[in-house]
TORDOSE-748651 format. One record per residue (C-alpha): residue in three letters; x, y, z; residue number from 1. Coordinates in Angstrom, 2 decimals. Example, Ala and Ser with C-alpha at 12.3 -4.5 7.8 and 13.67 -1.06 7.14 Angstrom:
2
 rest      xx      yy      zz  nr
  ALA   12.30   -4.50    7.80   1
  SER   13.67   -1.06    7.14   2
# end
This chain:
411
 rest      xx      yy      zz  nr
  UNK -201.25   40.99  -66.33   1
  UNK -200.56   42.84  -69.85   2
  UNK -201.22   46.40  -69.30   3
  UNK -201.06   46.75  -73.35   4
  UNK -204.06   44.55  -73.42   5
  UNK -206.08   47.25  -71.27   6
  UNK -208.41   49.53  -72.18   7
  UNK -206.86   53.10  -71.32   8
  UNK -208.71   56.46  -69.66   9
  UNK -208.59   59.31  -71.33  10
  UNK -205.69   61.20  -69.78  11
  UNK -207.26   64.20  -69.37  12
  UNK -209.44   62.41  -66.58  13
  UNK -206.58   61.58  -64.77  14
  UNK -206.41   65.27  -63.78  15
  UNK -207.63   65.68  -59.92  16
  UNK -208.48   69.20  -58.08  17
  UNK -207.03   69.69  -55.00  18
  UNK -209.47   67.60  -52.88  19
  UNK -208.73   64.45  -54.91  20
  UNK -205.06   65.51  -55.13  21
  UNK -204.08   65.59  -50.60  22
  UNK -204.31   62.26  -49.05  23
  UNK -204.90   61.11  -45.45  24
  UNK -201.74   60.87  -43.67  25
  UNK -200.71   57.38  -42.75  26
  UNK -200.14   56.68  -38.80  27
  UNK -196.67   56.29  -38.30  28
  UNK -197.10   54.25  -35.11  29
  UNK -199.43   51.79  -36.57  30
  UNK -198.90   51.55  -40.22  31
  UNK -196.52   48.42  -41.47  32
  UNK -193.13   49.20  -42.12  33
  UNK -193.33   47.85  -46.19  34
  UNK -196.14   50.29  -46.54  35
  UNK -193.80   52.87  -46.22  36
  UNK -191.11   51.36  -47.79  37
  UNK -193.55   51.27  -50.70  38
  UNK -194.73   54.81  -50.31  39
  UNK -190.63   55.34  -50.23  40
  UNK -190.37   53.39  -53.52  41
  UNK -193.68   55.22  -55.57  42
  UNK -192.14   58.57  -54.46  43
  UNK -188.94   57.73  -56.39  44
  UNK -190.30   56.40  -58.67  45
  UNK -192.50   59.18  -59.83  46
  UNK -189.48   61.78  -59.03  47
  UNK -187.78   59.83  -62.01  48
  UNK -190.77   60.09  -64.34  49
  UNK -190.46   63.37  -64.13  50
  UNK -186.81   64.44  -64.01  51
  UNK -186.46   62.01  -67.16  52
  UNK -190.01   63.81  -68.96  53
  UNK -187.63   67.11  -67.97  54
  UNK -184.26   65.98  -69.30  55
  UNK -186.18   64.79  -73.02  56
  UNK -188.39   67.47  -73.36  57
  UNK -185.02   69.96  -73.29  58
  UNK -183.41   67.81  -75.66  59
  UNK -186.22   67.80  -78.16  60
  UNK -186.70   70.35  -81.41  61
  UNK -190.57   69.22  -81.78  62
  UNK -192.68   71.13  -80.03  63
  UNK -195.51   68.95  -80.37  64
  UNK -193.90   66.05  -78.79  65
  UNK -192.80   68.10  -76.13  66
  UNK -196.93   69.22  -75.36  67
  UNK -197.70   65.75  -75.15  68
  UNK -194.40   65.21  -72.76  69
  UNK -195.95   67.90  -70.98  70
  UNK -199.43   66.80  -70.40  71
  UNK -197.65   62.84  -69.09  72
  UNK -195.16   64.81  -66.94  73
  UNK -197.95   67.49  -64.75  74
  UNK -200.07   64.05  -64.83  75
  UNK -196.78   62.61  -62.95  76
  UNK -196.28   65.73  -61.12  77
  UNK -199.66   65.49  -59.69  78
  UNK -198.98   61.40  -58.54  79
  UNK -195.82   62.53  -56.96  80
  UNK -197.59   65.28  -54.77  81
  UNK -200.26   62.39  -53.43  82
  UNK -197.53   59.93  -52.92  83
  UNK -195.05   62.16  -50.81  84
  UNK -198.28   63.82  -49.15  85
  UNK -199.11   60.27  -47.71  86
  UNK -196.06   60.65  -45.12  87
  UNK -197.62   62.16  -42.00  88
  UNK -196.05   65.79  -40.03  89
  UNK -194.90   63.92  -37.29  90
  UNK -193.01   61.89  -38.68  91
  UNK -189.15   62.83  -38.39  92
  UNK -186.39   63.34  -40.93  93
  UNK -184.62   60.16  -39.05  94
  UNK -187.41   57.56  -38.88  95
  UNK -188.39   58.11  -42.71  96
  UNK -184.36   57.54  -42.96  97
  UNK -185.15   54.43  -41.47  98
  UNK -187.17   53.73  -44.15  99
  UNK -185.41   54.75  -46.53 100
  UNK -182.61   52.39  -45.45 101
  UNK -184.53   49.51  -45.04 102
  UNK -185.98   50.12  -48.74 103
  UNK -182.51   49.62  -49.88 104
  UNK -182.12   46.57  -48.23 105
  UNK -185.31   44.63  -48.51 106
  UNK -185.89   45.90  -52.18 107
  UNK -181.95   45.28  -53.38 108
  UNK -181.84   41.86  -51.48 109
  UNK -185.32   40.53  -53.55 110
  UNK -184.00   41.92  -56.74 111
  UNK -180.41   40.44  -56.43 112
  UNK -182.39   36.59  -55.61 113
  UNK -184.19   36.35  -58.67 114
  UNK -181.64   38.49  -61.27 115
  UNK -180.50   36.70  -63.97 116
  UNK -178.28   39.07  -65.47 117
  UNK -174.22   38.33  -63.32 118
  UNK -173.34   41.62  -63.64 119
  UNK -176.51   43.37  -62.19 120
  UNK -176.54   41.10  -59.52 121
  UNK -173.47   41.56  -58.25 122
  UNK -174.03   45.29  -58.35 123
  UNK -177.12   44.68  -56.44 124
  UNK -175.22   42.46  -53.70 125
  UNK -172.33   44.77  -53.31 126
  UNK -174.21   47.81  -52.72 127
  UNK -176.18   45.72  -50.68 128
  UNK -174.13   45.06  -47.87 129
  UNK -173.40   49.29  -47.92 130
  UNK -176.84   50.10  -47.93 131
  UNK -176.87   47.72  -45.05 132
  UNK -174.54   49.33  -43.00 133
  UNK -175.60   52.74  -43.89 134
  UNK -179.45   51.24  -41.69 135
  UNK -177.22   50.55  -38.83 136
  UNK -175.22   53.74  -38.39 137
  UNK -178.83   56.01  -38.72 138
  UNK -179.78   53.51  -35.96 139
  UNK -177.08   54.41  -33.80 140
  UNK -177.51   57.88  -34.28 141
  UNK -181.39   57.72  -32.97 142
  UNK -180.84   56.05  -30.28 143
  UNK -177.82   58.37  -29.11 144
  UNK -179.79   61.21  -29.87 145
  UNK -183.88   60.61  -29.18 146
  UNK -183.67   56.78  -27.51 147
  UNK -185.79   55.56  -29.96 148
  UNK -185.01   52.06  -31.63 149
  UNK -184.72   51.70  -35.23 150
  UNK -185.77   47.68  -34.65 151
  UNK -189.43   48.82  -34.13 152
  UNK -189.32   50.93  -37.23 153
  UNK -188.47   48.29  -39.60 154
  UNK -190.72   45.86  -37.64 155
  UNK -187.96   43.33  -36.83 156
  UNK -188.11   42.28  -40.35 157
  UNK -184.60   43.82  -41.34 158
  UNK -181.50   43.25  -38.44 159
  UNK -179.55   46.13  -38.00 160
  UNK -176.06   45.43  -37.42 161
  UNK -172.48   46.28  -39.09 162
  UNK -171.97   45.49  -43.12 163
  UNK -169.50   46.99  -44.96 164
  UNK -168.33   49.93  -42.83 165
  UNK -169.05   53.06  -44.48 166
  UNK -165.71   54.12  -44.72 167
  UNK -165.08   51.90  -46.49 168
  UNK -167.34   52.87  -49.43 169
  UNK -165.77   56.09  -50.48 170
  UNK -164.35   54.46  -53.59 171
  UNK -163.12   56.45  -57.20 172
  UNK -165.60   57.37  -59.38 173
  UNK -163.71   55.73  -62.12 174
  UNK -164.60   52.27  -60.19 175
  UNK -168.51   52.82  -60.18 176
  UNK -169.16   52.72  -63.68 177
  UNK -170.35   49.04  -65.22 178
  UNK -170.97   47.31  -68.49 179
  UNK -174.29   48.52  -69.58 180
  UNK -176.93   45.67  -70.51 181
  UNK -178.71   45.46  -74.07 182
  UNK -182.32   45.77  -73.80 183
  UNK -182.87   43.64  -77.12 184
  UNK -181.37   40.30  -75.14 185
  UNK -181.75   41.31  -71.40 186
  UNK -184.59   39.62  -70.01 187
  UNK -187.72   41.75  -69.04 188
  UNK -186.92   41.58  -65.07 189
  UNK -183.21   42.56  -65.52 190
  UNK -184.26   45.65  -67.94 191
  UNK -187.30   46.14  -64.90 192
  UNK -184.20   46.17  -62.13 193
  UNK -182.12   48.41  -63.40 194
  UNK -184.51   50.72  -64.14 195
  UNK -186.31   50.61  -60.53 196
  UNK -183.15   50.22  -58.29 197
  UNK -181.81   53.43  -60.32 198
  UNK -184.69   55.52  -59.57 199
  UNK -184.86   53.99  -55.64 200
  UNK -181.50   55.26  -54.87 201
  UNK -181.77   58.38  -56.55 202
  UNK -184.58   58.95  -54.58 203
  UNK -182.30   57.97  -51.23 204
  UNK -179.90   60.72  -52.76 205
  UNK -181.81   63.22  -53.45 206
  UNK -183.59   63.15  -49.83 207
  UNK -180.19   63.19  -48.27 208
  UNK -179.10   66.27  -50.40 209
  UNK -181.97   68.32  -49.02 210
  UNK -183.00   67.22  -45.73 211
  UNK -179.26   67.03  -44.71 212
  UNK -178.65   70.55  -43.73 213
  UNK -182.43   70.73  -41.78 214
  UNK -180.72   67.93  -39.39 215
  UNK -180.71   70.06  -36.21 216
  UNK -176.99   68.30  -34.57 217
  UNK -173.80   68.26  -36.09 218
  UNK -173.32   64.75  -35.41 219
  UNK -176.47   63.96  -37.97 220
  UNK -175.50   66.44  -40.54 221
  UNK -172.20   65.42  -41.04 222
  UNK -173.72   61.53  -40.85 223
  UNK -176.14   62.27  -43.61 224
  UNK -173.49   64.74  -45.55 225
  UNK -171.20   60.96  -45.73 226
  UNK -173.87   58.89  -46.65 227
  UNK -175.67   61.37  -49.24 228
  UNK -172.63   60.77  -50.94 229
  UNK -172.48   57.12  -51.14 230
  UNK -175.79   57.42  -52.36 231
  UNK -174.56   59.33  -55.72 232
  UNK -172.11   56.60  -55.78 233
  UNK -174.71   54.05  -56.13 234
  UNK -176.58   55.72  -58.78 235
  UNK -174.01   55.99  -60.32 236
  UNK -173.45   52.60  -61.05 237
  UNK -176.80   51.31  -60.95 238
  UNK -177.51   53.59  -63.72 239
  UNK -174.61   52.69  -65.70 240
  UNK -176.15   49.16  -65.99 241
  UNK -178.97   50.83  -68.23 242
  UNK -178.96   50.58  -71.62 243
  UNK -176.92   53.71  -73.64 244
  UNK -177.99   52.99  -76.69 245
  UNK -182.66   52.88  -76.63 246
  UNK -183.78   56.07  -78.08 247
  UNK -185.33   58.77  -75.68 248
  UNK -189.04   57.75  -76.93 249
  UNK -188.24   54.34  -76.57 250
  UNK -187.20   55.01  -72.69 251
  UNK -190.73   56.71  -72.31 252
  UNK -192.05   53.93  -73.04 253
  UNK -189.87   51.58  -70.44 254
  UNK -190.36   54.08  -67.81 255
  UNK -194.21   53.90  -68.24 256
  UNK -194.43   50.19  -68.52 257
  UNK -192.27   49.94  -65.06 258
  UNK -194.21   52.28  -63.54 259
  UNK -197.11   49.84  -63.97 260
  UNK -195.58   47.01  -63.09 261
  UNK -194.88   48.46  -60.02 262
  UNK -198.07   50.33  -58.96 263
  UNK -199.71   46.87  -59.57 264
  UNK -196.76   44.87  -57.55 265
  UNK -198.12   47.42  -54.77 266
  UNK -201.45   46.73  -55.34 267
  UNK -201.32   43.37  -54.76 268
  UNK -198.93   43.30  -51.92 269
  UNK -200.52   46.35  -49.67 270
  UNK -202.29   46.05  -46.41 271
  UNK -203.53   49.58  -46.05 272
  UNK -207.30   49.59  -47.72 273
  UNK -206.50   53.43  -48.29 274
  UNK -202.82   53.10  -49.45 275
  UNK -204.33   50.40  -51.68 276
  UNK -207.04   52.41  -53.62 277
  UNK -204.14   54.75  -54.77 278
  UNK -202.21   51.89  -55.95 279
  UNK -204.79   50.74  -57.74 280
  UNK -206.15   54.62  -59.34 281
  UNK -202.41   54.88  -59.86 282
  UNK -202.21   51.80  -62.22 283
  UNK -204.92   52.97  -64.31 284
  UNK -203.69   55.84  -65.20 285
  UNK -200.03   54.65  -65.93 286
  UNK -201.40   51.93  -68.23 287
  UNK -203.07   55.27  -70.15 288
  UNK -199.51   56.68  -69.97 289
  UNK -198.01   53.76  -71.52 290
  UNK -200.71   53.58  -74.43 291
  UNK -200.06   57.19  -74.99 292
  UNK -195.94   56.67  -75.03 293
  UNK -196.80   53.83  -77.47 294
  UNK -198.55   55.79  -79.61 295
  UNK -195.89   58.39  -79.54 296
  UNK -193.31   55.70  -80.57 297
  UNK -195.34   54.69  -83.74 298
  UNK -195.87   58.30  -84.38 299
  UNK -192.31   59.53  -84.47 300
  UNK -189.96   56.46  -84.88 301
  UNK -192.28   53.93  -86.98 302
  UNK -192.04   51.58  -84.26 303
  UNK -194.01   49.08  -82.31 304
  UNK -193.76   48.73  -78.22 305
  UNK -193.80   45.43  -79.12 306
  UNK -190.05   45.71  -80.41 307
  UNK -189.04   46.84  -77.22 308
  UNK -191.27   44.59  -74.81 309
  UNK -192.22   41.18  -76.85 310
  UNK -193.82   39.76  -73.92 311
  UNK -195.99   42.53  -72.29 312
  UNK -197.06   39.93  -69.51 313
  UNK -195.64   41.02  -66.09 314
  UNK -192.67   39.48  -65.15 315
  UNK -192.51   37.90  -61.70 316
  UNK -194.06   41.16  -59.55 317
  UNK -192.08   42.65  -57.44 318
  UNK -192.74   41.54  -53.46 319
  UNK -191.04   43.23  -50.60 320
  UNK -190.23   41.40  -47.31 321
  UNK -187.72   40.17  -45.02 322
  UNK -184.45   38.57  -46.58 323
  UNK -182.62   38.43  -43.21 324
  UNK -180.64   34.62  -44.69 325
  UNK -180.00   36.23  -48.00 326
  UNK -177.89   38.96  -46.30 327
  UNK -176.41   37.28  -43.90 328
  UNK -175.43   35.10  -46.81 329
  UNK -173.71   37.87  -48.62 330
  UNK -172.12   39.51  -46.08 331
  UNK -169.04   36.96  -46.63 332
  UNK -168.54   39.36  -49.53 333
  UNK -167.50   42.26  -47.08 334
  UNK -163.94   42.71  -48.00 335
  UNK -165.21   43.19  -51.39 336
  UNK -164.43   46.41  -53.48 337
  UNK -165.28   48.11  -56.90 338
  UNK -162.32   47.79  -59.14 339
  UNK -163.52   49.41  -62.77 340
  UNK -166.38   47.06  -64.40 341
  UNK -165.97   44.67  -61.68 342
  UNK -165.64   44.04  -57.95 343
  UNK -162.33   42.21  -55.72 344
  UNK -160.95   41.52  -52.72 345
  UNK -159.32   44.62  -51.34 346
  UNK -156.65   42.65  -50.49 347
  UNK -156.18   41.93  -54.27 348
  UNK -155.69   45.95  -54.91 349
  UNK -151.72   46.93  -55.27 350
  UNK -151.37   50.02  -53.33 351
  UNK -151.33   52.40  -55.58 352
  UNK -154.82   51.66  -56.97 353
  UNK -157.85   54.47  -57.63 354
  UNK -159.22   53.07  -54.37 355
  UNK -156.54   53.29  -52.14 356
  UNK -155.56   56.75  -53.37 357
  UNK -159.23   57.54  -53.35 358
  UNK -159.40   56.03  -49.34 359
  UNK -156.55   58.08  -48.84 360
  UNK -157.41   61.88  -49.84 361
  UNK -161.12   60.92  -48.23 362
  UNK -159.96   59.31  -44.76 363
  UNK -156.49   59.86  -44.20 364
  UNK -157.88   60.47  -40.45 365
  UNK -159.85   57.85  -39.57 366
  UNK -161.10   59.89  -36.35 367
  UNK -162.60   62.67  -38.62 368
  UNK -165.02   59.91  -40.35 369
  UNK -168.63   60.93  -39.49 370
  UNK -170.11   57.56  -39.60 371
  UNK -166.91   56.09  -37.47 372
  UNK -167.52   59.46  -35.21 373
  UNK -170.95   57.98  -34.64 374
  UNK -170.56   54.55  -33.79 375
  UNK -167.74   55.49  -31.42 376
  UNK -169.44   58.21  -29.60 377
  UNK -172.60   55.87  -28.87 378
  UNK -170.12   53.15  -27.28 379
  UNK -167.82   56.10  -25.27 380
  UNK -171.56   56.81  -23.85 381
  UNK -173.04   53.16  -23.71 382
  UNK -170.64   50.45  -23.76 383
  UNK -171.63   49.03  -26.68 384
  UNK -173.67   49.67  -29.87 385
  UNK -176.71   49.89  -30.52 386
  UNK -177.44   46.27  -33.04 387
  UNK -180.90   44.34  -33.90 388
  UNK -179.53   40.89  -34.68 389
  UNK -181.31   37.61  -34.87 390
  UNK -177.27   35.67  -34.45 391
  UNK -174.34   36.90  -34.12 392
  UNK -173.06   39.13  -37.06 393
  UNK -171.64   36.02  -39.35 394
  UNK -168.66   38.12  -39.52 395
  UNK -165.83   37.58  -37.38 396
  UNK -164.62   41.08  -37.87 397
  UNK -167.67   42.97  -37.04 398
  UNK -169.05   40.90  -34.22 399
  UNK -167.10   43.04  -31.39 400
  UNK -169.55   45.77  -30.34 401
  UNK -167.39   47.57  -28.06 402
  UNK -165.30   48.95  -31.07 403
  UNK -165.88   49.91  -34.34 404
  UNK -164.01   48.25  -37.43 405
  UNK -162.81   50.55  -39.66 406
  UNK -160.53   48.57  -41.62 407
  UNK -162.96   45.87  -42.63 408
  UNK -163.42   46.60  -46.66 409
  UNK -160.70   48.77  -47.26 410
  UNK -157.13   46.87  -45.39 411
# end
C-alpha cells in the first residue's frame, strides 16, 4: 500500500455533524483486549497530531499556512473525539490502565523484534521490561482493591508478573536523553517507531497526569502519581531518538504518513466490524491529510515528499499480539540502567553516579515507595502476590512472591 498513489477526498468532506461524530461504545466484557489496545494507540496517536499542529502553528509568521494547519488540526480534533468516545462509561480508570499497560508491552515488544536501528531497540527493550512491571503493580492494586483480575483483561495474552521494579526506574534526567537518528539514512520502520512509540507513551502520560487525582484511594493515587512519572521519563527518551534536525513542514508530513500507516495496520488487523469501518473512514481521510501536507511542502520549501519518504510503500504493518518468549527473553536485561546515551549494568555505576544520587534523593526510604507500598500491602493481606505467569518468572530474583525485590535494578 502507497497512500501517495491514492486518490484523496476533499478535506472539507471529512467534516462530520455530531451524529457521524459519537460512536457506539464498545462492550468492555466482550470486546478483545487488542481492540482496545488499538483504540489506546489511535487515541494517542491523534492527541499527537494535534499537540504537534498546536506547537507549529505558534511557531509560524504565515498566516496562511497556519489556516491550512488549522483546517488538518479541527479535522484531527474531530478523529480524536470518535476515537476516545469508543471507550464505554463503565469502564473504570483501572481496567483502561490495564490497557494502557499492556499497549506498552505488546506494542514495544513487536517494535523492538523487527527494529533495525541498535540504538532504538535497545531503548525499546529497556523501557520494556518497566512498562512491564508498571502492568503488574496496577494488577496488584485491582485485585487488593475491587478483586478483579487483570489476567482476564489482557486476555491471557500478556503475563503479569515482576520486571524491573519500579523503583528502580526513577533514574536522572540527564540519563534519558539518546542519540537522535537521521531520517535521510534511517530506514522507513525505524523513522515509523520512533515516531509511534513517542506518541503511545505520551499518551500513557498524559492519562496518568489527569486521571491520577480522580483515583478515589490513596493507595492508587500515589501508585499512578509514581508511575505518571516514569511515563515522562520514557518520552523523554523515546522522543530524543527523533530526528532534530527535519523542518516543521517536513514533520507534517511524517506525522500524516504514520498516521496512515497505522489506521491501515488497524484496519487489517481488527475484529470488531464497527471498530473496523472507522479504521478504514479514518485512513481515507489521513491519506487526504498527507496529500494536503505534501502539497504544503512543495508550496513553502520547494520540496518533494518524495525526499523525505523514497519508498512510499508501507513498511512491514504494524501487528499487535502476544510476545510472552520475547519478554521473557529480555528480562535477563533487568539489572540494566540508563547511563547518558546508553544503558549498563548497575553494578557497573561507581557510586557517585547521576543514578545513584538520583535513587537516593527519590527513595532514600524504601518503605515510602508507592509501588513497593503496593505490592507489600497485597502480600501483608494475601500471602502472596497477585502474578499471571505461564513459568516461573526466568528471574531468580523476582521469582519469590512472598516479598517484594526492591533492589533488583538499582544494587
Amino acid at each position: 500500500m502507497n497512500p501517495f498513489e491514492l486518490k484523496p477526498r476533499s478535506l472539507e468532506s471529512c467534516i462530520r455533524d455530531w451524529s457521524g461524530m459519537y460512536p457506539k461504545p464498545y462492550d468492555k466484557r466482550q470486546t478483545d483486549p487488542y481492540t482496545k489496545t488499538r483504540i489506546i494507540l489511535m487515541n494517542g496517536t491523534e492527541f499527537e497530531a494535534v499537540y504537534f499542529s498546536h506547537n507549529f502553528s505558534r511557531k509560524c509568521p504565515n498566516n496562511d499556512l497556519r489556516r491550512e494547519l488549522a483546517l488538518l488540526r479541527r479535522i484531527e480534533q474531530q478523529q480524536q473525539k470518535t476515537i476516545s468516545m469508543l471507550k464505554p462509561a463503565d469502564e473504570t480508570i483501572l481496567e483502561q490502565t490495564i490497557g494502557y499497560e499492556q499497549l506498552a508491552v505488546d506494542l514495544t515488544a513487536r517494535m523492538a523484534q523487527c527494529e533495525k536501528d541498535k540504538n532504538v531497540r535497545a531503548a525499546l527493550d529497556f523501557a520494556l521490561l518497566e512498562d512491564f512491571d508498571h502492568l503488574y503493580r496496577y494488577a496488584d492494586l485491582m485485585d487488593i482493591e475491587t478483586g478483579e483480575k487483570a489476567e482476564n483483561l489482557v486476555g491471557r495474552y500478556t503475563e503479569i508478573m515482576p520486571g524491573r521494579p519500579t523503583i528502580a526506574h526513577h533514574r536522572h534526567p540527564y540519563d534519558e536523553i539518546k542519540p537522535y537518528i537521521h531520517d535521510a539514512t534511517a530506514d522507513p520502520l525505524t523513522k515509523l517507531h520512533a515516531s509511534i512509540i513517542t506518541a503511545a507513551e505520551q499518551q500513557t502520560m498524559n492519562y496518568y497526569m489527569n486521571v491520577g487525582c480522580f483515583y478515589p484511594t490513596e493507595m492508587g493515587r500515589k501508585l499512578y502519581m509514581e508511575i505518571g512519572l516514569v511515563e515522562e521519563q520514557h518520552v523523554s527518551q523515546y522522543g530524543s531518538l527523533i530526528d532534530t534536525t527535519t523542518t516543521l513542514l517536513e514533520c507534517l508530513v511524517m506525522h500524516e504518513y504514520t498516521e496512515c500507516y497505522l489506521y491501515y495496520s488497524c484496519y487489517q488487523d481488527e475484529t470488531d466490524p464497527a471498530v473496523k469501518a472507522i479504521w478504514e473512514q479514518f485512513f481515507e481521510m489521513e491519506v487526504a491529510h498527507l496529500h494536503k501536507a505534501a502539497e504544503l511542502l512543495a508550496k513553502y520549501e520547494n520540496k518533494e515528499a518524495c525526499q523525505l519518504i523514497p519508498q512510499g510503500e508501507f513498511p512491514e504493518l504494524l501487528s499487535l499480539g502476544s510476545n510472552i518468549n520475547y519478554v521473557r527473553h529480555v528480562l535477563s536485561t533487568v539489572n540494566m540502567t540508563a547511563d547518558k546515551e546508553g544503558y549498563c549494568p548497575v553494578d557497573k555505576l561507581p557510586s557517585n553516579s547521576d543514578f545513584m544520587r538520583y535513587q537516593q534523593l527519590m527513595n532514600g526510604n524504601v518503605a515510602n515507595v508507592p509501588s513497593h507500598q503496593v505490592i507489600e500491602q497485597y502480600i501483608a493481606l494475601k500471602g502472596e502476590d497477585y502474578r499471571f505467569e505461564t513459568a516461573p518468572n526466568p528471574i531468580d530474583a523476582l521469582q519469590d512472591r512472598t516479598q517484594d525485590n526492591p533492589t533488583v535494578g538499582r544494587k
